[in-house]
C-alpha positions as CSV (number, residue, x, y, z in Angstrom):
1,X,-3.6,20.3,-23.8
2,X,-6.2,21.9,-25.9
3,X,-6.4,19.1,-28.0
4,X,-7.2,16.9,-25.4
5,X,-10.4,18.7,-24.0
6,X,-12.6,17.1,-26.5
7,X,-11.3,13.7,-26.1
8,X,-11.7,14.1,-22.4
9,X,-15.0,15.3,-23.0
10,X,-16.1,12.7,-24.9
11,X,-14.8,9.9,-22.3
12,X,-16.4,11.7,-19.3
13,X,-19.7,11.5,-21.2
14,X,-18.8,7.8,-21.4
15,X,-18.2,7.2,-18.4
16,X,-21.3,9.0,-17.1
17,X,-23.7,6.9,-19.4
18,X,-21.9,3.5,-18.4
19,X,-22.6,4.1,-14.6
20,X,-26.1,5.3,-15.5
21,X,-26.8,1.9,-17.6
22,X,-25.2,-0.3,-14.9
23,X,-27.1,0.8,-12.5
24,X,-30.4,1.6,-14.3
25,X,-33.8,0.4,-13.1
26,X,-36.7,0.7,-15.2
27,X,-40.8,1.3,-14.6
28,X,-42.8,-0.8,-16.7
29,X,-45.8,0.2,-18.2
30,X,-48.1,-2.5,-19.1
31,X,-50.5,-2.7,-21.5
32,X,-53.7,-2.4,-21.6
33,X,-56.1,-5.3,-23.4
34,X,-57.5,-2.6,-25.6
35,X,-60.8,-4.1,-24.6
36,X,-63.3,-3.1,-22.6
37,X,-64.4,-6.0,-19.6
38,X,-66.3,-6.3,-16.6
39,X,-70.4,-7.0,-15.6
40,X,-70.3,-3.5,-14.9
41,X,-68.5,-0.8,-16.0
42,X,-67.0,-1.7,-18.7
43,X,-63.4,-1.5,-17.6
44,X,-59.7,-0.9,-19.6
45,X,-58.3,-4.5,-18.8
46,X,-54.5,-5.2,-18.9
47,X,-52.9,-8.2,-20.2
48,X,-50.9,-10.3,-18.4
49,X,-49.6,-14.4,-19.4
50,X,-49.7,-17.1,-17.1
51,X,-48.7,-21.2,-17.2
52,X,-46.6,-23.4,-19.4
53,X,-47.7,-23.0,-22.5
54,X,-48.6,-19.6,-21.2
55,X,-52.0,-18.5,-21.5
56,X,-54.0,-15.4,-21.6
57,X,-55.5,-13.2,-19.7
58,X,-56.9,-9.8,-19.2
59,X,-56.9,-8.4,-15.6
60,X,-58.1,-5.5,-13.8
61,X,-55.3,-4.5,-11.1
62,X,-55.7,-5.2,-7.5
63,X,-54.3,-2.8,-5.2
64,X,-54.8,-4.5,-2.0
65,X,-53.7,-7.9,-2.9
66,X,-50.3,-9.4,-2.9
67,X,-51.5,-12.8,-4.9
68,X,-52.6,-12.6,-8.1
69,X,-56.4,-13.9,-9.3
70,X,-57.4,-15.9,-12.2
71,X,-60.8,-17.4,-13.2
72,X,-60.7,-20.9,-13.5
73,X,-62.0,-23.1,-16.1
74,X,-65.0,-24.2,-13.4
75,X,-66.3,-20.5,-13.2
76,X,-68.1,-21.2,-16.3
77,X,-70.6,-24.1,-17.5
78,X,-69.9,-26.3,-20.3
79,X,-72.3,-24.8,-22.4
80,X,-71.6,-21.0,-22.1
81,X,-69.9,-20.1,-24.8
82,X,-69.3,-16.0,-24.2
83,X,-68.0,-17.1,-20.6
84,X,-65.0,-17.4,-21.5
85,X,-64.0,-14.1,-22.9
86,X,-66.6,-12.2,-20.9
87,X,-64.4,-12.9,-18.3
88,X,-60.8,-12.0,-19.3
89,X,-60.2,-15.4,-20.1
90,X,-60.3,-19.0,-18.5
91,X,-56.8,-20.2,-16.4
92,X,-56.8,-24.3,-17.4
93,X,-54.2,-24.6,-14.3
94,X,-54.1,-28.1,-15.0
95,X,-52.5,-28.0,-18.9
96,X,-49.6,-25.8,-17.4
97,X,-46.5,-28.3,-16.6
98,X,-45.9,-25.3,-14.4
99,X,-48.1,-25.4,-11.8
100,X,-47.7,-26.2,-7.8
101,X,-50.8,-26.7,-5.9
102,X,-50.8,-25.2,-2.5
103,X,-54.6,-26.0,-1.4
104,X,-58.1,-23.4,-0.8
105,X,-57.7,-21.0,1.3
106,X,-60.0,-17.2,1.2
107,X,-59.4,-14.5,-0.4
108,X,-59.2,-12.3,2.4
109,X,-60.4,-8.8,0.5
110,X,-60.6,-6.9,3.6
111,X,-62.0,-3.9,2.4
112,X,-64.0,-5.4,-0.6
113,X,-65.5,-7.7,1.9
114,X,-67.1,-5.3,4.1
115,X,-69.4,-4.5,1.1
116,X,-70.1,-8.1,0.2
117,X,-67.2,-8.8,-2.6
118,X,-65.8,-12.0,-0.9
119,X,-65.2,-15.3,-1.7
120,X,-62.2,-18.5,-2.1
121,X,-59.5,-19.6,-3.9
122,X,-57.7,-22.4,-5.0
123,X,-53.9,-21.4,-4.4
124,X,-50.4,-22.2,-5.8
125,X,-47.9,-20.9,-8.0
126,X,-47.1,-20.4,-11.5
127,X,-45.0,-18.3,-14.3
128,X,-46.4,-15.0,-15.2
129,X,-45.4,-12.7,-17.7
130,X,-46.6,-8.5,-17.5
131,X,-48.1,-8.8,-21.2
132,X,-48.5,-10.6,-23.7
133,X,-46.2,-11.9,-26.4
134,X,-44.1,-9.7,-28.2
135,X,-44.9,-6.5,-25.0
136,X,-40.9,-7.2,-24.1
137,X,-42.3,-7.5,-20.8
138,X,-40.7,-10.0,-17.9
139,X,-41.5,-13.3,-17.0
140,X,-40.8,-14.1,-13.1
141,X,-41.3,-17.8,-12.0
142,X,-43.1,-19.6,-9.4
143,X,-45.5,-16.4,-8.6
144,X,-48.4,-16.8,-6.1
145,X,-51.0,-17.2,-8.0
146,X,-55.1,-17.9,-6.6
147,X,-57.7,-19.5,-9.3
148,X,-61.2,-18.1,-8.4
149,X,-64.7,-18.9,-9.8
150,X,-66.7,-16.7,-7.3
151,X,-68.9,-14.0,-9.0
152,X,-68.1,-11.2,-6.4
153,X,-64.9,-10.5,-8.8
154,X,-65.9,-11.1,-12.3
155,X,-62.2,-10.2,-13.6
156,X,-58.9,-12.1,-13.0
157,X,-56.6,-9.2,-10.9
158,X,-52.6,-8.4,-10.9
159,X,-51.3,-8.4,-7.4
160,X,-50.0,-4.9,-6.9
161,X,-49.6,-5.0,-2.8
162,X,-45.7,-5.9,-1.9
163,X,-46.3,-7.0,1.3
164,X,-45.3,-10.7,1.0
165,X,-47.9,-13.7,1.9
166,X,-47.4,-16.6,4.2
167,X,-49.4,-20.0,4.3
168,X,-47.8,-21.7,7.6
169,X,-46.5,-19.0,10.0
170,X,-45.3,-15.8,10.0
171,X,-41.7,-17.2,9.6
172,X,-41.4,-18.4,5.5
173,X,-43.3,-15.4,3.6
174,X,-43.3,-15.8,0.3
175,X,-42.5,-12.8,-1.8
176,X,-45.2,-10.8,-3.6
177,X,-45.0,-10.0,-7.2
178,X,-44.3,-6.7,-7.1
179,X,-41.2,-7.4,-4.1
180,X,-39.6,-10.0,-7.3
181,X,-39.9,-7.1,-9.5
182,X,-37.8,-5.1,-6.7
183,X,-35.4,-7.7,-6.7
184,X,-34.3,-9.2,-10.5
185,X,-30.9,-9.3,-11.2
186,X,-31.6,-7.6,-14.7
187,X,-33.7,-4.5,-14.8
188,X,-35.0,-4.2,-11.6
189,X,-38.1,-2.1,-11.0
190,X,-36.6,1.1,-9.4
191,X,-38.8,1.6,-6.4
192,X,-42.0,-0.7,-4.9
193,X,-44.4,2.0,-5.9
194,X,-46.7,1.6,-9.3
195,X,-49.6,3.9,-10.4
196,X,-53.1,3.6,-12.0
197,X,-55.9,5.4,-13.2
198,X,-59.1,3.3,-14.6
199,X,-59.3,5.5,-18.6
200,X,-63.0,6.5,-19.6
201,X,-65.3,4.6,-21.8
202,X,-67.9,7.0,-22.3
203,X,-65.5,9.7,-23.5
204,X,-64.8,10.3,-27.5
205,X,-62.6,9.1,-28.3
206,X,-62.3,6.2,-25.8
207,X,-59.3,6.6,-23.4
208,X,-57.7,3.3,-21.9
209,X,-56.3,2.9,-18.4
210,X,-52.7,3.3,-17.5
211,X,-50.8,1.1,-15.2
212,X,-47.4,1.4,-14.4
213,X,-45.2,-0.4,-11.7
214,X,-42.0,0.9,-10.1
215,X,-43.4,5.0,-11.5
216,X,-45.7,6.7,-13.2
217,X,-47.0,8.2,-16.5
218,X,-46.7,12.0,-16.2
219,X,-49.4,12.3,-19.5
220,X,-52.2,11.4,-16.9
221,X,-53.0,13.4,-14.3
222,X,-52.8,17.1,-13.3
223,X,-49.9,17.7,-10.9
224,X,-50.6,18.9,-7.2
225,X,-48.6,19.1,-3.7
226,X,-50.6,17.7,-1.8
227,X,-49.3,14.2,-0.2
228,X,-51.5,11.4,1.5
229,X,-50.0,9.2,4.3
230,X,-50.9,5.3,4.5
231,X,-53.6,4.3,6.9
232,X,-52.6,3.0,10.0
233,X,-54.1,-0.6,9.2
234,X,-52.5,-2.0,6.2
235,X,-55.4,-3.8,5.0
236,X,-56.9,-0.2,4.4
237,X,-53.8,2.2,3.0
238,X,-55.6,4.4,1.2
239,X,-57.4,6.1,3.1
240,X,-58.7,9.8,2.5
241,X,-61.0,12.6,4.2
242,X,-63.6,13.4,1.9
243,X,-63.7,16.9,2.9
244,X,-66.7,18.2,0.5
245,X,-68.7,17.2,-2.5
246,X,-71.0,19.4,-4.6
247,X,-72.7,19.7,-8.5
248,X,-73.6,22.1,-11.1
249,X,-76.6,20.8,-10.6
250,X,-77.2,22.2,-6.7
251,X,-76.6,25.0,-4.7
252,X,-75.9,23.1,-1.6
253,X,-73.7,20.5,-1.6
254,X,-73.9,17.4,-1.6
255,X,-71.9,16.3,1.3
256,X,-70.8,19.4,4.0
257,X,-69.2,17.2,6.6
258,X,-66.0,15.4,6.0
259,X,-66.0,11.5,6.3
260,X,-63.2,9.3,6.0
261,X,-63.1,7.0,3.2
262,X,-61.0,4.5,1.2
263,X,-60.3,3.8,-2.5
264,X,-59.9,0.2,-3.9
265,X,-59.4,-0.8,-7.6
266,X,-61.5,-4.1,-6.6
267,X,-64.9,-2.3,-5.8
268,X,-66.8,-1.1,-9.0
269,X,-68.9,1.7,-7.3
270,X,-68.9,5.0,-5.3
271,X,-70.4,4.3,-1.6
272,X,-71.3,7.3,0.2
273,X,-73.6,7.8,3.5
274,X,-77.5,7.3,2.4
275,X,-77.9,11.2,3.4
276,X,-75.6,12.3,1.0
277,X,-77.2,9.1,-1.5
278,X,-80.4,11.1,-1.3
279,X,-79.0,14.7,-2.3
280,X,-77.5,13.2,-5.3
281,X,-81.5,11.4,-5.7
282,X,-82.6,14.8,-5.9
283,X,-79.6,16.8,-8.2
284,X,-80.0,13.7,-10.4
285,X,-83.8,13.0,-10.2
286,X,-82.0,9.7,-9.4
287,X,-84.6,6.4,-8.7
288,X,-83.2,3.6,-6.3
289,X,-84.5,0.2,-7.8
290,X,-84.7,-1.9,-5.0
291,X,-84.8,-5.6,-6.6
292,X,-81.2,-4.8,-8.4
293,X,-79.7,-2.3,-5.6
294,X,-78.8,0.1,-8.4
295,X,-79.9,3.5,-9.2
296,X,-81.1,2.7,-12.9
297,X,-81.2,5.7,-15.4
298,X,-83.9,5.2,-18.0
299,X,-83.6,7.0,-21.6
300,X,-84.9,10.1,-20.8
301,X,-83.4,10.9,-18.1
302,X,-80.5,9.8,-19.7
303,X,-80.5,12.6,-22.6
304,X,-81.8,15.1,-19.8
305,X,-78.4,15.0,-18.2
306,X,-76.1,14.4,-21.5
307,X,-77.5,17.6,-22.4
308,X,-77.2,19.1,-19.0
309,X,-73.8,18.0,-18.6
310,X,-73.5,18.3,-14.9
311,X,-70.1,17.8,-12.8
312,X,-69.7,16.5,-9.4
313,X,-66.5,18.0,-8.1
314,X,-64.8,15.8,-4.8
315,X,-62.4,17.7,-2.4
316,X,-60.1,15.3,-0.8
317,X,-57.2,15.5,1.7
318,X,-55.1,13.9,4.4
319,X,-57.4,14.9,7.1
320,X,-60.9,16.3,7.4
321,X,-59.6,19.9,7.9
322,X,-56.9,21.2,5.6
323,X,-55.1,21.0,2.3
324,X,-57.2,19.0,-0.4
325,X,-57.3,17.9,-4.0
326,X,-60.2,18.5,-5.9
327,X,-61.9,15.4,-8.3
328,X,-63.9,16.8,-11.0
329,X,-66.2,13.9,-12.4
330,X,-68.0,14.6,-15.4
331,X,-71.3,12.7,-16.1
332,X,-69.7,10.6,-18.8
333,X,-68.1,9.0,-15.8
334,X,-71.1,8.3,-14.1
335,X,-73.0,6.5,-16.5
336,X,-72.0,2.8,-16.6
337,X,-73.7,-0.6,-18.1
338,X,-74.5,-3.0,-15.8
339,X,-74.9,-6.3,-17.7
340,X,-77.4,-9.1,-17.1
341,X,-75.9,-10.3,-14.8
342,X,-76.1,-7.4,-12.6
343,X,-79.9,-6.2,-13.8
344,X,-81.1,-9.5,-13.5
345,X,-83.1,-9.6,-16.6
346,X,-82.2,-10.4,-20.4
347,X,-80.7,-7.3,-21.1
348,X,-78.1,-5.0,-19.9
349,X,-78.8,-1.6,-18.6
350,X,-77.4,1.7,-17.5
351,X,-77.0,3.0,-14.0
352,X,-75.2,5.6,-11.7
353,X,-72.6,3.8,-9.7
354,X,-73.4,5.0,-6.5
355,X,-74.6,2.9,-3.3
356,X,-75.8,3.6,0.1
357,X,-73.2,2.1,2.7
358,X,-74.7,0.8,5.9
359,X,-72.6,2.6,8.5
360,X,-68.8,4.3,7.6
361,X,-67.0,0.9,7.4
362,X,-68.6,1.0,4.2
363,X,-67.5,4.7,2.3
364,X,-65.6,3.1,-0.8
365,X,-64.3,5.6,-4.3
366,X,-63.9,2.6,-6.4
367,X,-63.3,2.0,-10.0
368,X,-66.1,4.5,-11.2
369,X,-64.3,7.7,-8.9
370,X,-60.4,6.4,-10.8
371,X,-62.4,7.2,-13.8
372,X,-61.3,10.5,-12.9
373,X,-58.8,10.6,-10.4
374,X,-55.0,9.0,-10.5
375,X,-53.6,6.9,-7.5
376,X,-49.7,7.1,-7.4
377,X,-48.7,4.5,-4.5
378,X,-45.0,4.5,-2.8
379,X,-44.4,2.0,-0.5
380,X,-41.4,2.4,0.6
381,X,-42.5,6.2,2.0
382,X,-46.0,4.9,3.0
383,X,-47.8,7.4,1.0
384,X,-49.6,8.1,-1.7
385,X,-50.9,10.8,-4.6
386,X,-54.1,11.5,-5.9
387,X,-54.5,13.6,-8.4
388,X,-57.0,14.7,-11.7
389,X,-56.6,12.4,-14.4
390,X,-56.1,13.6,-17.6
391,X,-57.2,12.3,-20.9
392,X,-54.2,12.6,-23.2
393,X,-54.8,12.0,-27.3
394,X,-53.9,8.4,-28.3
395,X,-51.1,10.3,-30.4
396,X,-49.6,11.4,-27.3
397,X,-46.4,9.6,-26.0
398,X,-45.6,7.8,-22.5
399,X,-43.7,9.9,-20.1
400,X,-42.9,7.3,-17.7
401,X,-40.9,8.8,-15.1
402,X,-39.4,6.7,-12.1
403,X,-40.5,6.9,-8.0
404,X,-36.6,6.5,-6.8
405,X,-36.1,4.9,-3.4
406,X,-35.9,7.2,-0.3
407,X,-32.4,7.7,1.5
408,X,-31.8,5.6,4.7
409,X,-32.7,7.8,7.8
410,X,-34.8,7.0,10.5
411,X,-37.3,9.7,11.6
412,X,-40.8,9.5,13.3
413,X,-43.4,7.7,11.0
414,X,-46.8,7.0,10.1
415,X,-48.7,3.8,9.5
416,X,-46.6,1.8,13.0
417,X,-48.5,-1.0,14.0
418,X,-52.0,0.5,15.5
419,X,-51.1,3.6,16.8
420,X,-49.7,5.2,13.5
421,X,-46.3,4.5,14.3
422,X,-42.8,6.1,16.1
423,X,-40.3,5.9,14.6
424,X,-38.9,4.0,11.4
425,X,-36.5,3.9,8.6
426,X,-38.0,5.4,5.7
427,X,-35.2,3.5,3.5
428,X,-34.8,0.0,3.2
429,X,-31.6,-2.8,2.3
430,X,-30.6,-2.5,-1.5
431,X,-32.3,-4.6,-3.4
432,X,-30.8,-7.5,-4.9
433,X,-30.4,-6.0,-8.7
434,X,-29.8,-3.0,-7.1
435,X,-26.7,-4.4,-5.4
436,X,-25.8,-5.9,-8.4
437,X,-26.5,-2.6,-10.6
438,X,-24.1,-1.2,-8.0
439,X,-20.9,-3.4,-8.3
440,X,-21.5,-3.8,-12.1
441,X,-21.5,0.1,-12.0
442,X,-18.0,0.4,-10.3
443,X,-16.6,-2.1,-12.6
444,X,-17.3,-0.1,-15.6
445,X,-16.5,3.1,-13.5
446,X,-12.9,1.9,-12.6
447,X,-12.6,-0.2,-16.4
448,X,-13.0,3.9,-18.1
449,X,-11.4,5.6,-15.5
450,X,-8.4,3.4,-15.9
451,X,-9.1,4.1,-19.9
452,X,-9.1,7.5,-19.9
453,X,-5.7,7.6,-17.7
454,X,-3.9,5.5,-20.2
455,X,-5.4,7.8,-23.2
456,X,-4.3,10.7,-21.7
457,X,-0.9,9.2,-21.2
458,X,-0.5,8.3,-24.4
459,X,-1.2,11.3,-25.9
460,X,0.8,13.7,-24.0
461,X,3.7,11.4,-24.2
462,X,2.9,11.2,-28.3
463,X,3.1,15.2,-28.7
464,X,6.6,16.1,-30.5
465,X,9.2,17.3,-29.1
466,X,10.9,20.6,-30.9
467,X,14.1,19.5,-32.5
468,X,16.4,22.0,-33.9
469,X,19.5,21.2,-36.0
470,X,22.6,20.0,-34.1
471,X,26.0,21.8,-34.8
472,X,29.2,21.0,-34.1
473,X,30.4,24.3,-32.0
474,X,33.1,24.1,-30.8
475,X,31.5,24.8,-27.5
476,X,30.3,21.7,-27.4
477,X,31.6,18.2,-27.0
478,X,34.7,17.2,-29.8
479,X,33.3,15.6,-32.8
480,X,34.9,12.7,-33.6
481,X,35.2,11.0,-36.7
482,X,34.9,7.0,-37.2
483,X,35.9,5.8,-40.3
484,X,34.5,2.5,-41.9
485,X,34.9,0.7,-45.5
486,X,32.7,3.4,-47.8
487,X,31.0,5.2,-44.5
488,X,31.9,7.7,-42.5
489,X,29.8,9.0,-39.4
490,X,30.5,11.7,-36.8
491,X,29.7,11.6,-33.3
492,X,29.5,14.3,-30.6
493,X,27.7,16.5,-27.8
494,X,24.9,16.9,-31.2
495,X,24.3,13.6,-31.7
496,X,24.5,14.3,-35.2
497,X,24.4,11.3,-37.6
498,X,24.6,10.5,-41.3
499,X,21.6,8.7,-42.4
500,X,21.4,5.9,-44.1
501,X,19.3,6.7,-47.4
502,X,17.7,4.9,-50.5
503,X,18.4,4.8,-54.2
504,X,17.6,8.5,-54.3
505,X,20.4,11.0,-54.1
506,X,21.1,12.7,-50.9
507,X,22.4,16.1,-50.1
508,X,24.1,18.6,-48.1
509,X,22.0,20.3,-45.4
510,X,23.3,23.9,-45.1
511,X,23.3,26.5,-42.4
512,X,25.5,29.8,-41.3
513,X,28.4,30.1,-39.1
514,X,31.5,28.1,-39.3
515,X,30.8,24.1,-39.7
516,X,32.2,21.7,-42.1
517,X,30.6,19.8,-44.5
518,X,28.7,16.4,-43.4
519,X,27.8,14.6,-46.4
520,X,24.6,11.9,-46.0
521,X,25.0,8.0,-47.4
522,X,23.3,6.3,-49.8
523,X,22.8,2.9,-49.6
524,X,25.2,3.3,-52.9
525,X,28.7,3.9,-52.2
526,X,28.9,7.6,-54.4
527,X,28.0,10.2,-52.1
528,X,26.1,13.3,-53.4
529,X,26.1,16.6,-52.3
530,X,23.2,19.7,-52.7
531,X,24.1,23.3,-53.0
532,X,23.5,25.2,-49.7
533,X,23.0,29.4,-49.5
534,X,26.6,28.4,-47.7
535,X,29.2,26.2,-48.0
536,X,29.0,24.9,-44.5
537,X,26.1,22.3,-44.4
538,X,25.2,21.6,-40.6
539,X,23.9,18.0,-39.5
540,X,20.4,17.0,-38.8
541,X,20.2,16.3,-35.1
542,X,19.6,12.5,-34.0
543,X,16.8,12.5,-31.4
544,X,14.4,10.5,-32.3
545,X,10.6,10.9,-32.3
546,X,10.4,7.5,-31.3
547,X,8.5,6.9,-28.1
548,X,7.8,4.1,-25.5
549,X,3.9,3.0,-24.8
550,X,3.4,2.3,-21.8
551,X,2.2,-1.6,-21.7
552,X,-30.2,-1.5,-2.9
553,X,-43.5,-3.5,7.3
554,X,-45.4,-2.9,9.3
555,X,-48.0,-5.4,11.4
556,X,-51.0,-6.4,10.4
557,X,-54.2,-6.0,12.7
558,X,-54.5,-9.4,11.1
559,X,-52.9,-11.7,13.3
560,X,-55.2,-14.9,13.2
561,X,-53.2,-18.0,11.4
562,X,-54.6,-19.1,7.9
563,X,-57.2,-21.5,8.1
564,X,-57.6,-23.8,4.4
565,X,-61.4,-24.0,3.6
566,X,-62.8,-26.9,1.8
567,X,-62.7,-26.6,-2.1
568,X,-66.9,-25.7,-2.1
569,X,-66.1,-22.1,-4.4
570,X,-69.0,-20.4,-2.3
571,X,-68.2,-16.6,-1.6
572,X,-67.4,-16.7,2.0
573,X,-65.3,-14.8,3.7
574,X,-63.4,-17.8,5.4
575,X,-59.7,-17.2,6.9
576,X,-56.9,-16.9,4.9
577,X,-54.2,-16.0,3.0
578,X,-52.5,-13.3,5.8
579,X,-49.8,-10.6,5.0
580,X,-46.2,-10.8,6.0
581,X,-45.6,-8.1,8.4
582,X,-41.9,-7.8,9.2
583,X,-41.0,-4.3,9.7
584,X,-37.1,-5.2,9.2
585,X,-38.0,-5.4,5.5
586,X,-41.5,-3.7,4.4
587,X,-41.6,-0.4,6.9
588,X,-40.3,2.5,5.8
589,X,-40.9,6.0,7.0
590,X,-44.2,7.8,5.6
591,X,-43.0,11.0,6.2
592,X,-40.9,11.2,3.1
593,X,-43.5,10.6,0.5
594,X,-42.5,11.9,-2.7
595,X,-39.3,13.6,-1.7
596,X,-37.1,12.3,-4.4
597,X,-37.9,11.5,-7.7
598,X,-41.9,11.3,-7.2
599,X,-44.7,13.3,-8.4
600,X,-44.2,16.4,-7.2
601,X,-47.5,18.7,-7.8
602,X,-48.7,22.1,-7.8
């Protein structure tokens, strides 16, 4: 048996590697544009292919959105040549053979909409592909897709929200993006979770964003413990309590009682109460122009601060009172280019991306604040992770880890439907590839299993046997001699038999104690004998060393049936698309959060 341990070894390894691949589901990390986009900002874009012939695009992702956005060929005039690429790229809906038309309908950007980002779009479905040729990315057909030409989202957008959409009733939803991704047959994504954080322009060397679906890159951010539940209205999941804010530029800080706030990856800017807007007026010696609502920063003020260097340091958490994670933002992250576009003149210019919201429906950390911070979303434990973002060398390696699925188990829950919720399953049915994964899995399981038995088998029936010389004793059974033309063979208890040999000469074995001679046979008829120590040879014995071989959500506050809007591209804020709220299928337990598999921090 000690030769077997290695073998054995070696198949157990197997086996562990072929369940592992059978079953695996894979994050993907897609790439970023390597360009910077956007009428402020400028942003890291990602690419992402759309159509037949596909076409091009770079997006910014979405986080609230279950439809994707492209800019349509009529966003831009005939004659405006940089439109095009300023931004991310035209979708020409009409040269691919792919397209279905569904009809206008709005955009429905909840939370983008209560600070003016609003507008329509022209819906359907097309192929889309997570990258661009040759990213060894997937292609998933017949995606929702909406063209857009409204101005209030200058970028096309990936649909990141799993929730699924529905255009008739609340009875045929139509799967999201990111739930197709949950469900391919082939390499699955493991969990409906992704991650983001927006990369900084201003720092040297330039740092891109990261954006990966089904995990998370564990190069970007600074691990913590702390764990923030959805909010209880699923048009506004991430919310936070903006416990504190202060400066190295101030004593006092800049905001001393908490206020509850969201992020979105659709809003560009930082909107904060016009109280704590004034504070950072006087920290910053900060000017509010009033004909482009920005706060503009003129040169010299400019190099004031690049030499001052100042930080502005958010502390965030679950609730007002408690744990919190703390946001350092350095003032390369708060100097952004608004283009013409923005400014309203010929030229672009640079500003501070804060703004003074109206009442608190209006306190938004956009892009500017995931400069700094990285937003880790699980949606099948309702929670999420913010976290310090880190600004790894462009030498450093991926570490793309995956968010596994909870267990099944039902225990109280937040995010129910209004009141926060009582109790849910935090798990939900296997996913299709996962299902698959699984029975593939056992297949290969029981194919090496049944592999290993028979090699085993094999090999302890193949080890040889001790044989030892047969005698004729008298003890044993007679011998008896049978006599033949030329041969002559004797059989008894020993088994002991003349073999047959070749041209070569054969001879006497010998041994002690009182035998007779056996001589062995030539295929010639002479027989030759070899001198023993003793002139009684014993026979070889006859047993042979021959052996036989064996032949694997919650409701909306958003009840109101989608109304279609007339195809007029103005930025209203007509009805809409509405979100699928089944809690059968999209309504796990938030109480979990990162319990297996995610982010844990310290």
């Amino acid at each position: 048996m000690v030769h077997e341990r290695p073998a054995v070894a070696v198949l157990l390894a197997v086996l562990a590697a072929a369940v592992l691949v059978a079953g695996a589901a894979t994050p993907l990390s897609i790439r970023p544009s390597q360009q910077w986009d956007g009428k402020e900002g400028p942003w890291s874009t990602f690419r992402i292919e759309a159509g037949t012939p596909a076409q091009q695009f770079r997006v910014l992702p979405a986080h609230d959105q279950s439809t994707t956005w492209l800019v349509l060929s009529e966003a831009c005039s005939a004659n405006n040549d940089t439109c095009f690429e300023a931004r991310g790229r035209l979708y020409a809906r009409d040269n691919s053979s792919t397209w279905t038309e569904k009809g206008f309908y709005g955009l429905e950007p909840w939370l983008e909409a209560r600070v003016g980002q609003a507008g329509d779009g022209q819906y359907g479905w097309d192929d889309i592909t997570l990258g661009w040729a040759g990213d060894n990315l997937p292609t998933l057909k017949n995606q929702s897709i909406a063209g857009i030409v409204t101005e209030s989202f200058w970028l096309g957008s990936l649909a990141l929200n799993p929730r699924p959409v529905n255009f008739t009733d609340y009875n045929t939803p139509i799967p999201s993006l990111m739930q197709n991704l949950r469900n391919k047959t082939n390499d699955p994504i493991p969990s409906l979770s992704w991650s983001y954080t927006a990369g900084a322009y201003n720092k040297a060397p330039k740092v891109y964003g990261s954006l990966v679906l089904g995990g998370y890159d564990a190069t970007k951010f600074q691990p913590n413990s702390v764990t923030f539940p959805f909010g209880s209205d699923q048009s506004f999941d991430f919310q936070v309590a903006v416990q504190t804010i202060r400066t190295s530029l101030a004593t006092d800080p800049l905001l001393d009682t908490g206020i509850i706030a969201y992020i979105s990856t659709l809003v560009p800017d930082i909107w904060l109460p016009e109280n704590v807007c004034e504070k950072f007026e006087k920290a910053f010696n900060l000017t509010w122009d009033e004909k482009t609502e920005l706060y503009l920063l003129n040169t010299s003020l400019h190099q004031t601060l690049l030499q001052e260097d100042p930080t502005v340091t958010f502390t965030l958490g679950p609730e007002v009172d408690g744990a919190g994670v703390t946001i350092n933002m350095p003032y390369f992250n708060f100097y952004l280019t608004a283009s013409a576009e923005l400014t309203k003149s010929s030229s672009s210019k640079l500003y501070f991306p804060l703004k003074r919201a109206a009442n608190d429906s209006q306190y938004v950390l956009g892009r500017a604040f995931l400069q700094s911070a990285h937003l880790s979303a699980d949606y099948e434990r309702n929670s999420f992770n913010l976290s310090q973002a880190l600004y790894p060398s462009s030498q450093t390696e991926e570490e793309i880890v995956a968010v596994l699925p909870p267990l099944t188990e039902t225990t109280p829950g937040v995010g129910g439907p209004g009141t926060g919720g009582s109790g849910a399953e935090s798990g939900q049915a296997l996913s299709t590839g996962a299902i698959v994964g699984i029975v593939v899995g056992l297949v290969v399981v029981g194919a090496v299993i049944a592999l290993v038995a028979f090699l085993l088998y094999r090999r302890r029936k193949a080890k040889p046997k001790k044989h030892e010389l047969a005698d004729t004793d008298i003890m044993h059974d007679i011998s008896h001699e049978v006599s033949g033309e030329h041969i002559k063979a004797e059989m008894g208890g020993g088994m002991a038999h003349e073999v047959a040999g070749d041209m070569d000469p054969k001879a006497e074995l010998s041994a002690h104690g009182p035998q007779k001679p056996v001589e062995a046979e030539g295929n010639l008829e002479q027989i030759y004998e070899m001198a023993g120590d003793d002139p009684k040879p014993v026979e070889v014995s006859g047993e042979s060393m021959v052996h036989k071989i064996p032949p694997s959500m919650m409701a909306s506050n958003h009840n109101a049936m989608p109304s279609p809007v007339s195809p007029q591209w103005e930025d209203s804020t007509s009805p809409g698309v509405h979100f699928y709220t089944d809690e059968s299928t999209l309504t796990p337990s938030s109480e979990h959060y990162f319990n297996q598999g995610y982010p844990r921090h310290n």
